[in-house]
C-alpha positions in Angstrom: 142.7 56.1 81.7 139.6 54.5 81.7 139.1 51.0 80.0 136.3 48.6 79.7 137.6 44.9 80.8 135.6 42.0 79.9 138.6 39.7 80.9 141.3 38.5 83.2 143.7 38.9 80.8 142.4 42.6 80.3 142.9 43.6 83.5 146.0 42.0 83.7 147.5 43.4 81.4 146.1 47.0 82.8 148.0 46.3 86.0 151.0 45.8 84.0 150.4 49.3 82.3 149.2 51.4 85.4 150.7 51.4 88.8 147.3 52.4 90.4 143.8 50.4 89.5 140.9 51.2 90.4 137.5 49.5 89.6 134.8 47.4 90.4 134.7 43.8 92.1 133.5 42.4 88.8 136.2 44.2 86.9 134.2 45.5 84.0 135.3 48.8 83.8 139.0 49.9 85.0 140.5 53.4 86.2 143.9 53.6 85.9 146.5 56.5 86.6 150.3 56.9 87.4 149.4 58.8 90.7 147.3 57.4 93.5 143.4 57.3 92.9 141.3 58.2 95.6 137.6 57.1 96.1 135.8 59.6 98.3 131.7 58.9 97.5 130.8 61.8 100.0 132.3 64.5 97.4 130.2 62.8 94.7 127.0 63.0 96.3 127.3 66.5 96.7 128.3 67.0 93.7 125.6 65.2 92.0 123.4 66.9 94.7 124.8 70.4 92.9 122.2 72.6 91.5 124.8 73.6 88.6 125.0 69.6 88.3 121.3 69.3 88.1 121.1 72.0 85.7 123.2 70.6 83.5 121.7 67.2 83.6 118.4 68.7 82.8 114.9 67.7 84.4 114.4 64.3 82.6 118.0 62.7 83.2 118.2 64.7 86.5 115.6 62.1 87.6 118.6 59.5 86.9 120.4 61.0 89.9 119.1 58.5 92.8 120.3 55.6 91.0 123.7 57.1 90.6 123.6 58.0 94.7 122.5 54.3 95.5 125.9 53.0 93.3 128.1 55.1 94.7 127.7 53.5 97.6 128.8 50.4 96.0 131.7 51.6 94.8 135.0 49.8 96.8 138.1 51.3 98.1 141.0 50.6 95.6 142.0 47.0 95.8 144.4 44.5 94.3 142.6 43.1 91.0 143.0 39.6 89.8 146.7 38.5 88.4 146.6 36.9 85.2 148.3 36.4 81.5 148.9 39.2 80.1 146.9 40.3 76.6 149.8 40.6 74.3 148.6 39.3 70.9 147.2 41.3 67.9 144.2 39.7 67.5 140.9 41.3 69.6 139.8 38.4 71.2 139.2 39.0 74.8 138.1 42.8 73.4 135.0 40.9 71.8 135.1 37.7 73.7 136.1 35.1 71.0 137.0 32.0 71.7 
């Protein structure tokens, strides 16, 4: 499952429903899954690296590639993510940051 999370509360509350996270320092976007999520960058270069990956990118986003290799770099190991309350109301508020 993939999920974007703008909040503590949101990824909270993602913890809560996945045993395994997986995402970015800042939290904005979450992976989750039942089963273990590895993060192995070298497979993604190559595969981004693919001619059958650059072919179906086509020439003009093909150019888009580099930056993609420069941020897998970036990407962490899984780690713990921040505790928080859980998002348990009705109301979208952390979904579009009201108050």
């Amino acid at each position: 499952m993939c999920t974007w999370a703008p909040t503590p509360r949101i990824v909270a509350s993602f913890r809560e429903a996945f045993p395994h996270v997986l995402g970015p320092r800042r939290q904005s976007v979450l992976l989750g899954s039942n089963e273990p999520l590895t993060v192995d960058p070298e497979s993604w270069r190559s595969r981004l690296r693919s001619p059958a990956v650059q072919a179906h990118l086509g020439h003009e986003r093909a150019a888009n590639i580099q930056p993609l290799l420069e941020r897998i770099a970036l990407v962490p190991p899984p780690e713990e993510l921040s505790e928080g309350e859980l998002n348990r109301d009705l109301f979208p508020r952390d979904e579009f940051l009201t108050p």
